[in-house]
PDB file of N, CA, C, O and CB in Angstrom:
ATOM      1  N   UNK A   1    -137.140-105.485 -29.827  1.00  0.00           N
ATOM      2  CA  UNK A   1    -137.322-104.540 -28.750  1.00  0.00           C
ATOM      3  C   UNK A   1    -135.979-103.868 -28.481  1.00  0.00           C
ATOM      4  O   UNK A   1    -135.020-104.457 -27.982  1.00  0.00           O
ATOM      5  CB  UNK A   1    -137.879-105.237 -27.473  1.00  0.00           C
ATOM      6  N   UNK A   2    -135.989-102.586 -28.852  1.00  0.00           N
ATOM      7  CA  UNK A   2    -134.487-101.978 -28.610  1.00  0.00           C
ATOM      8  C   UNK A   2    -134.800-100.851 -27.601  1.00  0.00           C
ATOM      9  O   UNK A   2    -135.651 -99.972 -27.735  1.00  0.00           O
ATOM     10  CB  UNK A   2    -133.662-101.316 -30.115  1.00  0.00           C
ATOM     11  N   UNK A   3    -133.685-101.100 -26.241  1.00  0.00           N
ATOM     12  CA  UNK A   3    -134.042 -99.929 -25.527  1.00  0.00           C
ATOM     13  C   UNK A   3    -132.712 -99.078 -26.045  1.00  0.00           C
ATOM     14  O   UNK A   3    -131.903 -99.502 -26.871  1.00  0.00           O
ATOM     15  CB  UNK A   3    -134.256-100.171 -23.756  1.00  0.00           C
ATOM     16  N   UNK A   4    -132.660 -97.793 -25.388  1.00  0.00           N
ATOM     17  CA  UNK A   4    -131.606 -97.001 -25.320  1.00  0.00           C
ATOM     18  C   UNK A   4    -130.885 -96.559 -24.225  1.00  0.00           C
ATOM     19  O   UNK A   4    -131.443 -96.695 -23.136  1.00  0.00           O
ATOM     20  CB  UNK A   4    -131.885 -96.145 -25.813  1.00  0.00           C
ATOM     21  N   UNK A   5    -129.800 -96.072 -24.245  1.00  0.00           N
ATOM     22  CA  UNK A   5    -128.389 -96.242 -23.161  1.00  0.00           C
ATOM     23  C   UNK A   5    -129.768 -95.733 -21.457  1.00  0.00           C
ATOM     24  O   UNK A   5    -129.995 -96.328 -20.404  1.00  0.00           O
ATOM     25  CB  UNK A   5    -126.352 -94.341 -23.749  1.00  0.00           C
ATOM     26  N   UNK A   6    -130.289 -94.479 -22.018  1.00  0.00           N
ATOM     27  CA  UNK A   6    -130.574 -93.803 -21.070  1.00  0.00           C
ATOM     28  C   UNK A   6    -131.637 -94.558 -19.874  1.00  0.00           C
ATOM     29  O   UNK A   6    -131.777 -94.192 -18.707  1.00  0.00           O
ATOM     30  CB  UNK A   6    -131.048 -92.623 -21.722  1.00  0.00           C
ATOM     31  N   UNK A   7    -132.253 -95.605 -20.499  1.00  0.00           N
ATOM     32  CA  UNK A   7    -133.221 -96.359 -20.503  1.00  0.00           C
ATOM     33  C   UNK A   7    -132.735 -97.649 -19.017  1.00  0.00           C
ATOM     34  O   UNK A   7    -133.288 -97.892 -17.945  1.00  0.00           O
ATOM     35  CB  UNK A   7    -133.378 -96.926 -22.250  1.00  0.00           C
ATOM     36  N   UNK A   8    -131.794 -98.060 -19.510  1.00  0.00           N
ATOM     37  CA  UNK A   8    -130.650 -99.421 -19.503  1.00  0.00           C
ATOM     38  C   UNK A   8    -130.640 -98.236 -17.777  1.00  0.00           C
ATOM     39  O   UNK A   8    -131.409 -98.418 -16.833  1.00  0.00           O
ATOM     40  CB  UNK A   8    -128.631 -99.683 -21.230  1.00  0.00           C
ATOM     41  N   UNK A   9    -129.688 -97.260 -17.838  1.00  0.00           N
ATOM     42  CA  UNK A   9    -128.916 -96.788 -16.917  1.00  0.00           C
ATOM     43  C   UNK A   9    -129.579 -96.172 -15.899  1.00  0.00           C
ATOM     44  O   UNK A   9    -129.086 -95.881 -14.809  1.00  0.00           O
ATOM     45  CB  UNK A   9    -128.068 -96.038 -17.403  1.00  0.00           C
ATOM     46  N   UNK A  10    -131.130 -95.898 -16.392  1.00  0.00           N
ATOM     47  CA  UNK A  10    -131.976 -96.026 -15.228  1.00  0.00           C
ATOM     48  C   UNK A  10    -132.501 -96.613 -14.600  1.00  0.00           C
ATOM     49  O   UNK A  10    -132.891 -96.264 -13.485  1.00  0.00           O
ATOM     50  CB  UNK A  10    -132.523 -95.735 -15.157  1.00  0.00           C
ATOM     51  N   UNK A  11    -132.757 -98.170 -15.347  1.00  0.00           N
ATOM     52  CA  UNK A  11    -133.434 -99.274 -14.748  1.00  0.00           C
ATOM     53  C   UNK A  11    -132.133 -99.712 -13.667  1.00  0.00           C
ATOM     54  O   UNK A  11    -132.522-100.105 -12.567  1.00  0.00           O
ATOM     55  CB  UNK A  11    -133.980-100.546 -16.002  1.00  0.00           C
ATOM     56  N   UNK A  12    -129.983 -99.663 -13.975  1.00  0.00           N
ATOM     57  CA  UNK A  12    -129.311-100.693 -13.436  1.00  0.00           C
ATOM     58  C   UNK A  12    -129.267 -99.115 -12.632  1.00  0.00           C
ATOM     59  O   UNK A  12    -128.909 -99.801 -11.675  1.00  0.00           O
ATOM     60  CB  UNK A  12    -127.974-101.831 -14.210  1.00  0.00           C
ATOM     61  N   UNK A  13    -129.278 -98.295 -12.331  1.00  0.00           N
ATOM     62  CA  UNK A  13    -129.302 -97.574 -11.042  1.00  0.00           C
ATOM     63  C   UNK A  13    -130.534 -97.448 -10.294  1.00  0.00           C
ATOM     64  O   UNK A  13    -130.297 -96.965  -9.187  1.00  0.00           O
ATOM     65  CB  UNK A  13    -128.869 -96.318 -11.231  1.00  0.00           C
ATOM     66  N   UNK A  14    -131.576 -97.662 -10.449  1.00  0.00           N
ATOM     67  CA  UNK A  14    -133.102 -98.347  -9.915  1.00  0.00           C
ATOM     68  C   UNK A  14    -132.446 -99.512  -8.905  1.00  0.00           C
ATOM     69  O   UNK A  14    -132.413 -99.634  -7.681  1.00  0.00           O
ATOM     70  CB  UNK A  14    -134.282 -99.208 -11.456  1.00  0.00           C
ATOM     71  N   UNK A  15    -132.049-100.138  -9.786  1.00  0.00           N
ATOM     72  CA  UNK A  15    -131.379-101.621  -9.383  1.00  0.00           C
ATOM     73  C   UNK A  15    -130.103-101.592  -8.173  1.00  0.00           C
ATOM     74  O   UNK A  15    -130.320-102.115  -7.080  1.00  0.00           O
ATOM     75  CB  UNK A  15    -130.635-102.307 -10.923  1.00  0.00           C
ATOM     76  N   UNK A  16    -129.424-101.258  -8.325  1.00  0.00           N
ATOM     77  CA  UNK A  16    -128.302-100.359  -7.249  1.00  0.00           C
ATOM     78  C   UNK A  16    -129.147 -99.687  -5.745  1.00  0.00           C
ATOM     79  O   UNK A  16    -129.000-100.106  -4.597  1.00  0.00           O
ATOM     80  CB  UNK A  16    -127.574 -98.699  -8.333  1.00  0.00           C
ATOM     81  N   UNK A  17    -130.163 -98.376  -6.269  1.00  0.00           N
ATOM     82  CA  UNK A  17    -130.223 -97.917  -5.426  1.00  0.00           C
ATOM     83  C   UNK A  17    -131.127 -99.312  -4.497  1.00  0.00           C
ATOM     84  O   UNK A  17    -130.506 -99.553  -3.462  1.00  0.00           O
ATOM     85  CB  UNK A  17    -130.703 -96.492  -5.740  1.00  0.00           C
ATOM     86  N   UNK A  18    -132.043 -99.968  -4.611  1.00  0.00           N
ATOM     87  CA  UNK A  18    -132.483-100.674  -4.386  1.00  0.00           C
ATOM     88  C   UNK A  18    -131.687-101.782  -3.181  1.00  0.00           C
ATOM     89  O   UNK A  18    -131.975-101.982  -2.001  1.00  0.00           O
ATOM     90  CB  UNK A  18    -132.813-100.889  -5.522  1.00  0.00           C
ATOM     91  N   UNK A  19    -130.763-102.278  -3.912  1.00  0.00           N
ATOM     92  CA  UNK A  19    -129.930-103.146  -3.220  1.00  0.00           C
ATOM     93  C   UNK A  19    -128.789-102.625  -1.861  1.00  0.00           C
ATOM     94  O   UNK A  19    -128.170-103.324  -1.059  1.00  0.00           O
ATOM     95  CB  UNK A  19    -129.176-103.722  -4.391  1.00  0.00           C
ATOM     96  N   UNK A  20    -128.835-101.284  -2.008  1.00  0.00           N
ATOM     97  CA  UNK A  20    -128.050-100.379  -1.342  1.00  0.00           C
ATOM     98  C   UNK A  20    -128.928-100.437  -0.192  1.00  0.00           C
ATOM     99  O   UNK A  20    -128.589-100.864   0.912  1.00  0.00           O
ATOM    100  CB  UNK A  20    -127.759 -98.966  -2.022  1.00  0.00           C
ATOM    101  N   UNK A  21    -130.259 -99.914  -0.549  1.00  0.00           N
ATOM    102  CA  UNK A  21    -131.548 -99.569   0.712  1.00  0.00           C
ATOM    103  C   UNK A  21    -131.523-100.741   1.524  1.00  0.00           C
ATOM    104  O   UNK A  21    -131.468-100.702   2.754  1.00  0.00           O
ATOM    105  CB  UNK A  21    -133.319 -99.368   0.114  1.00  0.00           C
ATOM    106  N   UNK A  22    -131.574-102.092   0.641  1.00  0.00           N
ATOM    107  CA  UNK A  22    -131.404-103.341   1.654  1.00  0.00           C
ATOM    108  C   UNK A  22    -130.470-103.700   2.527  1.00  0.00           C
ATOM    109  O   UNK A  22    -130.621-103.995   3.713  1.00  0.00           O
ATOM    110  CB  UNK A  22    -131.389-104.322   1.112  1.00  0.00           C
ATOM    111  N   UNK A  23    -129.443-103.662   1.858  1.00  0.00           N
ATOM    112  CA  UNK A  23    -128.076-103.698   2.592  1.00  0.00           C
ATOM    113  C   UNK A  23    -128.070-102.695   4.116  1.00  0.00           C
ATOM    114  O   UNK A  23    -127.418-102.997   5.115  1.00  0.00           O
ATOM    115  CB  UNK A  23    -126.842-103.051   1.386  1.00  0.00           C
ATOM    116  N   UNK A  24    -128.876-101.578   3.998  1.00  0.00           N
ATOM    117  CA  UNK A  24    -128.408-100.647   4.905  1.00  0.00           C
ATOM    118  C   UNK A  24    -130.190-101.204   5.574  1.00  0.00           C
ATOM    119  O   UNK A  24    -130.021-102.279   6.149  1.00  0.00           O
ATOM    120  CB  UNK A  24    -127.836 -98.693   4.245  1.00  0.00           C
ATOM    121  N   UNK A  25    -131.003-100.975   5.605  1.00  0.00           N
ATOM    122  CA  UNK A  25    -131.891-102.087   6.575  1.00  0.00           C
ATOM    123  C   UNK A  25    -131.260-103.115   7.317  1.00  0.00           C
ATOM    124  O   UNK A  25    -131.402-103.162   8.538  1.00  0.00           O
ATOM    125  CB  UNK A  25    -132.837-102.904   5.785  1.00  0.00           C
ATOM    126  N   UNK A  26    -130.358-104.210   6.505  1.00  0.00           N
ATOM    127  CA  UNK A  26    -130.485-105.187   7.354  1.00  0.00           C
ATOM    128  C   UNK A  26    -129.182-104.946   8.129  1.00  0.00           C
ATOM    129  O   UNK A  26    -128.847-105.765   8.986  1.00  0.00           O
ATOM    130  CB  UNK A  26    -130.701-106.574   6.694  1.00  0.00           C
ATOM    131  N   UNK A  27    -128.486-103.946   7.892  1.00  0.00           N
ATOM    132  CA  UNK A  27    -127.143-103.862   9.038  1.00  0.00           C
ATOM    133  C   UNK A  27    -127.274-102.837   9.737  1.00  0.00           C
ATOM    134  O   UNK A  27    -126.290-102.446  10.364  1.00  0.00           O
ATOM    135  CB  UNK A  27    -125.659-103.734   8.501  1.00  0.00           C
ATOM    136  N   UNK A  28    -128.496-102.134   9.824  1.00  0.00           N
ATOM    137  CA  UNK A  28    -128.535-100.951  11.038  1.00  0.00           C
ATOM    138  C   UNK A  28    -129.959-101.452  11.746  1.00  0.00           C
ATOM    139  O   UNK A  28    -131.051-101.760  11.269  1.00  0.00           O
ATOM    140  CB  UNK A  28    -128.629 -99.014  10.352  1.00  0.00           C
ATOM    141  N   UNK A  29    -129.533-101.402  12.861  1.00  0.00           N
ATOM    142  CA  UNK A  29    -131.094-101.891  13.817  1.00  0.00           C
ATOM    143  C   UNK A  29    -131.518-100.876  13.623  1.00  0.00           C
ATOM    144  O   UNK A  29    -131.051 -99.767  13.361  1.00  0.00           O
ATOM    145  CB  UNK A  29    -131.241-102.304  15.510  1.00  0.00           C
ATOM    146  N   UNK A  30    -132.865-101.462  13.819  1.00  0.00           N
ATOM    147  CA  UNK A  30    -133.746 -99.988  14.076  1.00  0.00           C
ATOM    148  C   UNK A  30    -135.089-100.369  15.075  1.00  0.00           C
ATOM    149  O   UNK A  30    -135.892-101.283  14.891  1.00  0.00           O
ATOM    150  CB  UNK A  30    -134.436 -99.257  12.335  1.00  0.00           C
ATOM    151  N   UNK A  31    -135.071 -99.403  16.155  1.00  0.00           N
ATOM    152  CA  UNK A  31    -135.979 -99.466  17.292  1.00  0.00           C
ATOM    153  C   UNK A  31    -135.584 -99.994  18.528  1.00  0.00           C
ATOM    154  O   UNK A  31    -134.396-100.237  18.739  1.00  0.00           O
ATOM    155  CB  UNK A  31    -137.013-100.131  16.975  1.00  0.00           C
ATOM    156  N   UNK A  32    -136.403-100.188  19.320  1.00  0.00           N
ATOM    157  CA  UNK A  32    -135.329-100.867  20.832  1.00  0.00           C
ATOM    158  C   UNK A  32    -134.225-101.800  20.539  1.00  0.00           C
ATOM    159  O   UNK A  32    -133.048-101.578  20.823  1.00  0.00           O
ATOM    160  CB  UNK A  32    -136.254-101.904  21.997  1.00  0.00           C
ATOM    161  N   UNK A  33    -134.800-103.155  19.789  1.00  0.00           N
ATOM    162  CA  UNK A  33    -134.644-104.381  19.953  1.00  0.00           C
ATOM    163  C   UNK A  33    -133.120-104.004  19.200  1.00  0.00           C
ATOM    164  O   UNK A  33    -132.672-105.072  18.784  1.00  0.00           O
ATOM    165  CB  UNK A  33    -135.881-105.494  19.330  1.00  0.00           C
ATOM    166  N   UNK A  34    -132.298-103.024  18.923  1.00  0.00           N
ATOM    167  CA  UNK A  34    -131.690-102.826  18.312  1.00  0.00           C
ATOM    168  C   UNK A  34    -130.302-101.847  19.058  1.00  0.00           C
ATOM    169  O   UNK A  34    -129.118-101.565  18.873  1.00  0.00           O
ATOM    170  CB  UNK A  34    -132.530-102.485  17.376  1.00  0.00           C
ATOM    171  N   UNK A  35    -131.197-101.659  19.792  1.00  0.00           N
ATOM    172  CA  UNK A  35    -130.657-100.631  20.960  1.00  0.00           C
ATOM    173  C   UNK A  35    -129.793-101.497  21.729  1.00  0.00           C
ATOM    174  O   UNK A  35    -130.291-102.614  21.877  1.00  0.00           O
ATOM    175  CB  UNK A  35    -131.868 -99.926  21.998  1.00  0.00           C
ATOM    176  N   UNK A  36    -127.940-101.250  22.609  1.00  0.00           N
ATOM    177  CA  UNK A  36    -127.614-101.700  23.512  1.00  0.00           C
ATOM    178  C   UNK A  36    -128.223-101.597  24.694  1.00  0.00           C
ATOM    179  O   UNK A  36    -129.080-100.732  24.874  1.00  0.00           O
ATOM    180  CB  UNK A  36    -126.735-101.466  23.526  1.00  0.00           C
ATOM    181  N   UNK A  37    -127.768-102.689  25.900  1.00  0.00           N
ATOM    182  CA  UNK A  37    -128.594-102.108  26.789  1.00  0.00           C
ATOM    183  C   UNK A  37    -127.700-101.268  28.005  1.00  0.00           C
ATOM    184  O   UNK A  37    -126.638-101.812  28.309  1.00  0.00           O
ATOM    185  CB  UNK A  37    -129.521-103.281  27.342  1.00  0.00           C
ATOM    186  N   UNK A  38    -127.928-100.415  28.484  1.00  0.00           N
ATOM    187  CA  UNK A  38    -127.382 -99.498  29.368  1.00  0.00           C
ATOM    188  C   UNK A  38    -126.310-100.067  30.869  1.00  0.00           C
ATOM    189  O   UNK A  38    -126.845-100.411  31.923  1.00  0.00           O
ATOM    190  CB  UNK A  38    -128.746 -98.743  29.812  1.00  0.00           C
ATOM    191  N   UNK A  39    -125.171-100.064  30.721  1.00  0.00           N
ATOM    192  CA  UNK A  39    -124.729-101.077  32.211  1.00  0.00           C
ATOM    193  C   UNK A  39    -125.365-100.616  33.213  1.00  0.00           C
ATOM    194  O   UNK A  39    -125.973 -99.546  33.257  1.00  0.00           O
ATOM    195  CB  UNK A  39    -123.142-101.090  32.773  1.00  0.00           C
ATOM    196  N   UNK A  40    -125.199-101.735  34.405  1.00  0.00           N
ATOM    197  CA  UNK A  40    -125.883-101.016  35.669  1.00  0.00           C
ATOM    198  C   UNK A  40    -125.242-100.125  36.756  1.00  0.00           C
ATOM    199  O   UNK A  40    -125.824 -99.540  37.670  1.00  0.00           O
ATOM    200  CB  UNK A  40    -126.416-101.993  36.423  1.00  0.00           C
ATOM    201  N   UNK A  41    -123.549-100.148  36.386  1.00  0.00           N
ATOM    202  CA  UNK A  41    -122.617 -99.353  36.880  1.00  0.00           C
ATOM    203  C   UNK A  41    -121.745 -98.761  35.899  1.00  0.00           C
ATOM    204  O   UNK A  41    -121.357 -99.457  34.961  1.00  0.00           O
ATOM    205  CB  UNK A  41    -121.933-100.006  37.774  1.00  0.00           C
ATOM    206  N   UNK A  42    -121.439 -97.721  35.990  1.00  0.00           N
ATOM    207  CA  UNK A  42    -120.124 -97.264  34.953  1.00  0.00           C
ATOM    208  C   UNK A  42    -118.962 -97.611  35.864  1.00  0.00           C
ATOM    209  O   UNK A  42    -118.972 -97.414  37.079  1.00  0.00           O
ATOM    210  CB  UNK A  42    -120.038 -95.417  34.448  1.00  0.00           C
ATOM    211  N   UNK A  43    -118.074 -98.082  35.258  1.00  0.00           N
ATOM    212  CA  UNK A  43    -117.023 -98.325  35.939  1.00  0.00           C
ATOM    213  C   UNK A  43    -115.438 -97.040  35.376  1.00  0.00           C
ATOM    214  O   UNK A  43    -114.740 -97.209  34.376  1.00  0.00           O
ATOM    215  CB  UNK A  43    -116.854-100.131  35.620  1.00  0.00           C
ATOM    216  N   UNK A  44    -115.319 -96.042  36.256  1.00  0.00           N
ATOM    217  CA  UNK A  44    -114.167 -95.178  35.427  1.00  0.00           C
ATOM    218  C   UNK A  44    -112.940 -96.135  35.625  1.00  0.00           C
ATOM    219  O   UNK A  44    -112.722 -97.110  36.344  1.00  0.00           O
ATOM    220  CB  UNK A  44    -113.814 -93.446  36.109  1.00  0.00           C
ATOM    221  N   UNK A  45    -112.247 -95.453  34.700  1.00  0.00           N
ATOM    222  CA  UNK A  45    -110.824 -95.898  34.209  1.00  0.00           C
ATOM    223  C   UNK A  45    -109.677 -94.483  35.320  1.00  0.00           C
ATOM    224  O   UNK A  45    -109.731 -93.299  35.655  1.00  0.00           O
ATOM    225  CB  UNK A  45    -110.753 -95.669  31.859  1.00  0.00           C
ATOM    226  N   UNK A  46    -109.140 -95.211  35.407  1.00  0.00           N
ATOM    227  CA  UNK A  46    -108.016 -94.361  36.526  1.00  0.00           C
ATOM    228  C   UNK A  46    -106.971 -93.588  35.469  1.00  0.00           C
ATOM    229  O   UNK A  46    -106.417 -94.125  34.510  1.00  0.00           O
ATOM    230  CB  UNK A  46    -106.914 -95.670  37.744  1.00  0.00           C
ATOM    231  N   UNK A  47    -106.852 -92.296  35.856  1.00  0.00           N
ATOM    232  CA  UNK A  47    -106.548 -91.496  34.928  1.00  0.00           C
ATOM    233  C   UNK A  47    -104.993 -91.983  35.110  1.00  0.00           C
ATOM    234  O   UNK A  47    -104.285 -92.193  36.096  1.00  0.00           O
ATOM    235  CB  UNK A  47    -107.039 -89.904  35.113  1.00  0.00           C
ATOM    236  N   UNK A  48    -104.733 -92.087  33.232  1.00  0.00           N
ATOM    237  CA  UNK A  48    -102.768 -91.770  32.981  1.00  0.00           C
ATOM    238  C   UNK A  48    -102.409 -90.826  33.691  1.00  0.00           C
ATOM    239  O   UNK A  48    -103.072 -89.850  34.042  1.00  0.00           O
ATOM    240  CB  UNK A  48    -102.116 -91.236  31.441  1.00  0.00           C
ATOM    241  N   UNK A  49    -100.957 -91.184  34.008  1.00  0.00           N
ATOM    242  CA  UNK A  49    -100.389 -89.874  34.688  1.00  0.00           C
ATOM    243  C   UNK A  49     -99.855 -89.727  33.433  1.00  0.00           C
ATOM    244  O   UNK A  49     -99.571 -90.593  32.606  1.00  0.00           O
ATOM    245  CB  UNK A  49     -99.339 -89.837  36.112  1.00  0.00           C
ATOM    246  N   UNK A  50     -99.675 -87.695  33.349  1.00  0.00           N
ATOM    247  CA  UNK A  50     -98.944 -87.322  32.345  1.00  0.00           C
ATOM    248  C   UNK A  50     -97.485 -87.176  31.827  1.00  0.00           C
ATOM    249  O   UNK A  50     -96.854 -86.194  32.220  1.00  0.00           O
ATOM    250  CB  UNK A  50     -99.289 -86.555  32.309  1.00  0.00           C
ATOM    251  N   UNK A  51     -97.000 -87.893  31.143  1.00  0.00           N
ATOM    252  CA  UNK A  51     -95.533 -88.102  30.661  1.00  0.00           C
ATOM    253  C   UNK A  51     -94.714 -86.594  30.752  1.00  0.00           C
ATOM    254  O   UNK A  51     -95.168 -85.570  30.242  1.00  0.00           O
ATOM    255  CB  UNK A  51     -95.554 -88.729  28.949  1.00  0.00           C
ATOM    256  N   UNK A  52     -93.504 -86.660  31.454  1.00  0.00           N
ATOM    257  CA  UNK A  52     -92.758 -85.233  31.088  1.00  0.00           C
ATOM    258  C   UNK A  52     -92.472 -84.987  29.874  1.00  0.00           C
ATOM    259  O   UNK A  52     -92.047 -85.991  29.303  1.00  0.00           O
ATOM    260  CB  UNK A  52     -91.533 -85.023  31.667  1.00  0.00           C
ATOM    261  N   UNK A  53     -92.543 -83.751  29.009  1.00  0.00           N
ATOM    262  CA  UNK A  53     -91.541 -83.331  27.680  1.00  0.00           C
ATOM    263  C   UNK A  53     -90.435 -84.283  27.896  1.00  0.00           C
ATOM    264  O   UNK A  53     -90.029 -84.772  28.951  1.00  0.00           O
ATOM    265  CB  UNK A  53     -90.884 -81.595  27.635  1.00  0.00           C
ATOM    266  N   UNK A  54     -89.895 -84.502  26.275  1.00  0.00           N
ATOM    267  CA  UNK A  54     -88.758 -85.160  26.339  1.00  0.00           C
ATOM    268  C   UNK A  54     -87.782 -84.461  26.381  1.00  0.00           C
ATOM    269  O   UNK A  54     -88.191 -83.301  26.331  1.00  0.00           O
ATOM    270  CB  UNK A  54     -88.597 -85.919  25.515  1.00  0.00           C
ATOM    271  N   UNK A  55     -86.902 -84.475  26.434  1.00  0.00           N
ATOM    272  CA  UNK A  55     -85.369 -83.884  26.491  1.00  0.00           C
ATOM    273  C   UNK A  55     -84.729 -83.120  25.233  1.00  0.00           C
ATOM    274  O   UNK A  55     -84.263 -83.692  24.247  1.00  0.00           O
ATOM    275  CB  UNK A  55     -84.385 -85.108  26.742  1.00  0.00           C
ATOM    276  N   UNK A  56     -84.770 -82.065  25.382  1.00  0.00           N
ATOM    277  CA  UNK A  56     -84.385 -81.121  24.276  1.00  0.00           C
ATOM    278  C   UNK A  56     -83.419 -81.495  23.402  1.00  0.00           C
ATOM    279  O   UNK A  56     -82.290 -81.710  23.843  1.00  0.00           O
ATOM    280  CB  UNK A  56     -83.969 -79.957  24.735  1.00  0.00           C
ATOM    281  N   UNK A  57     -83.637 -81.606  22.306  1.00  0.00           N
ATOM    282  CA  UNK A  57     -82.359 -82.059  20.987  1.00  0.00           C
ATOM    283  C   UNK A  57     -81.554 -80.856  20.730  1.00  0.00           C
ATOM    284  O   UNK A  57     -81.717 -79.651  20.925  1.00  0.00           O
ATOM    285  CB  UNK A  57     -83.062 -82.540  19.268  1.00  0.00           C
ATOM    286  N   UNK A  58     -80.310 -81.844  20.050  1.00  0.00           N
ATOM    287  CA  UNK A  58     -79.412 -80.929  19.783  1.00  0.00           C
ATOM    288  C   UNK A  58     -79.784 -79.793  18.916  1.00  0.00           C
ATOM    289  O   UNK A  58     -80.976 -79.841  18.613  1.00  0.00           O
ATOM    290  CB  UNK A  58     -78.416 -81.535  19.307  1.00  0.00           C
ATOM    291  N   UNK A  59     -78.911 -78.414  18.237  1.00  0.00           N
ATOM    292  CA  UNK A  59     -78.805 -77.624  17.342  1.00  0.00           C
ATOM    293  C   UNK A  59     -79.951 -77.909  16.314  1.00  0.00           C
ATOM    294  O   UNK A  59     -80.439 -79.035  16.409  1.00  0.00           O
ATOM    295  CB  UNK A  59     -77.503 -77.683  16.878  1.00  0.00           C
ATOM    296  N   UNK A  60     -80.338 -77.293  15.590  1.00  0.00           N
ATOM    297  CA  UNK A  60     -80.539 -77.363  14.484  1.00  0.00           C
ATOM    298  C   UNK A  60     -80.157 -76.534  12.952  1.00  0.00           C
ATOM    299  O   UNK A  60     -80.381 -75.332  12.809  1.00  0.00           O
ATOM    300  CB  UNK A  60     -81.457 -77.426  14.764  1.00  0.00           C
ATOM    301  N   UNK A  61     -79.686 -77.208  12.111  1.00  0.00           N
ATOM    302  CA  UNK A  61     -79.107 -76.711  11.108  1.00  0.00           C
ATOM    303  C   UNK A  61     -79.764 -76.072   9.880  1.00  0.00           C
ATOM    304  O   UNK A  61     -80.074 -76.768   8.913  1.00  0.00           O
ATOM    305  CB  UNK A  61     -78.441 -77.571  10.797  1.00  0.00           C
ATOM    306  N   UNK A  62     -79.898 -75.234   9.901  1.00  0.00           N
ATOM    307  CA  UNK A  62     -80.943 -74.344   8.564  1.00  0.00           C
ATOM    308  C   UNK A  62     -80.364 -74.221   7.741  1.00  0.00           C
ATOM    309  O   UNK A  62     -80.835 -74.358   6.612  1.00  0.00           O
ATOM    310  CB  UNK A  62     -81.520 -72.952   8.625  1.00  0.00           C
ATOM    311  N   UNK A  63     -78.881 -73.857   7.998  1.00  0.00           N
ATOM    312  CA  UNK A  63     -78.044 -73.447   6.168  1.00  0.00           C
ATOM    313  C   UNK A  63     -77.124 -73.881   6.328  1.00  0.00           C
ATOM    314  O   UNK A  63     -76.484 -73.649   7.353  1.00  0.00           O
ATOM    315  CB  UNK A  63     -77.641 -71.921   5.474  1.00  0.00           C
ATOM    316  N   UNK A  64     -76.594 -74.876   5.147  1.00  0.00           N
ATOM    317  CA  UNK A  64     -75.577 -75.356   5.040  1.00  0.00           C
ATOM    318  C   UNK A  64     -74.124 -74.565   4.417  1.00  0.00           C
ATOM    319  O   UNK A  64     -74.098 -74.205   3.240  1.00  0.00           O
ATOM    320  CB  UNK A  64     -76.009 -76.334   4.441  1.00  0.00           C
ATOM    321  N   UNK A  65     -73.502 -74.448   4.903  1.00  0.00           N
ATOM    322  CA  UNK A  65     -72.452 -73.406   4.050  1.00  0.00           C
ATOM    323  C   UNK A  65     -71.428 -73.987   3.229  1.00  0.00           C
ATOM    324  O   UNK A  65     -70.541 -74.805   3.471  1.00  0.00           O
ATOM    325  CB  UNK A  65     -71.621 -72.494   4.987  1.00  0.00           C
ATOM    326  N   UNK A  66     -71.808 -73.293   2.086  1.00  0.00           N
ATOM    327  CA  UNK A  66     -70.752 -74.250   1.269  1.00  0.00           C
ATOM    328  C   UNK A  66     -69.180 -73.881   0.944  1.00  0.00           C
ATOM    329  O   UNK A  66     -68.475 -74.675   0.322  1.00  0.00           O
ATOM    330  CB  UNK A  66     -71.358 -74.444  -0.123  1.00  0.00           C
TER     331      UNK A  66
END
C-alpha cells in the first residue's frame, strides 16, 4: 500500500487542524457558565496626579567640528 506525499500531508494537517479545534474548545468557555460574574459595586481608583516635565537638558550637539 503506497500512499503519496500529497496524501500523507492531508491526512497530518486533518490531524493538526483537529487537535487545534480541541485545544481551543477546551480553553475558551463558551455560554454563561463561562461568563465572569458582574461585581455588585465598581469601586474607582483615585486618579494619579500628573508628574511635571522634567527639567530641560543641556545643548545639544549635531556637528562635530573637526
Amino acid at each position: 500500500m503506497e500512499m503519496d506525499s500529497e496524501k500523507i500531508a492531508g491526512i497530518l494537517g486533518a490531524i493538526v487542524a483537529a487537535v487545534v479545534l480541541v485545544i481551543a474548545f477546551v480553553y475558551t468557555p463558551i455560554g454563561p457558565i463561562g461568563k465572569s460574574q458582574k461585581p455588585a459595586q465598581k469601586v474607582e481608583q483615585p486618579a494619579q496626579p500628573v508628574a511635571p516635565p522634567s527639567a530641560p537638558r543641556g545643548p545639544v550637539v549635531r556637528e562635530v567640528p573637526q
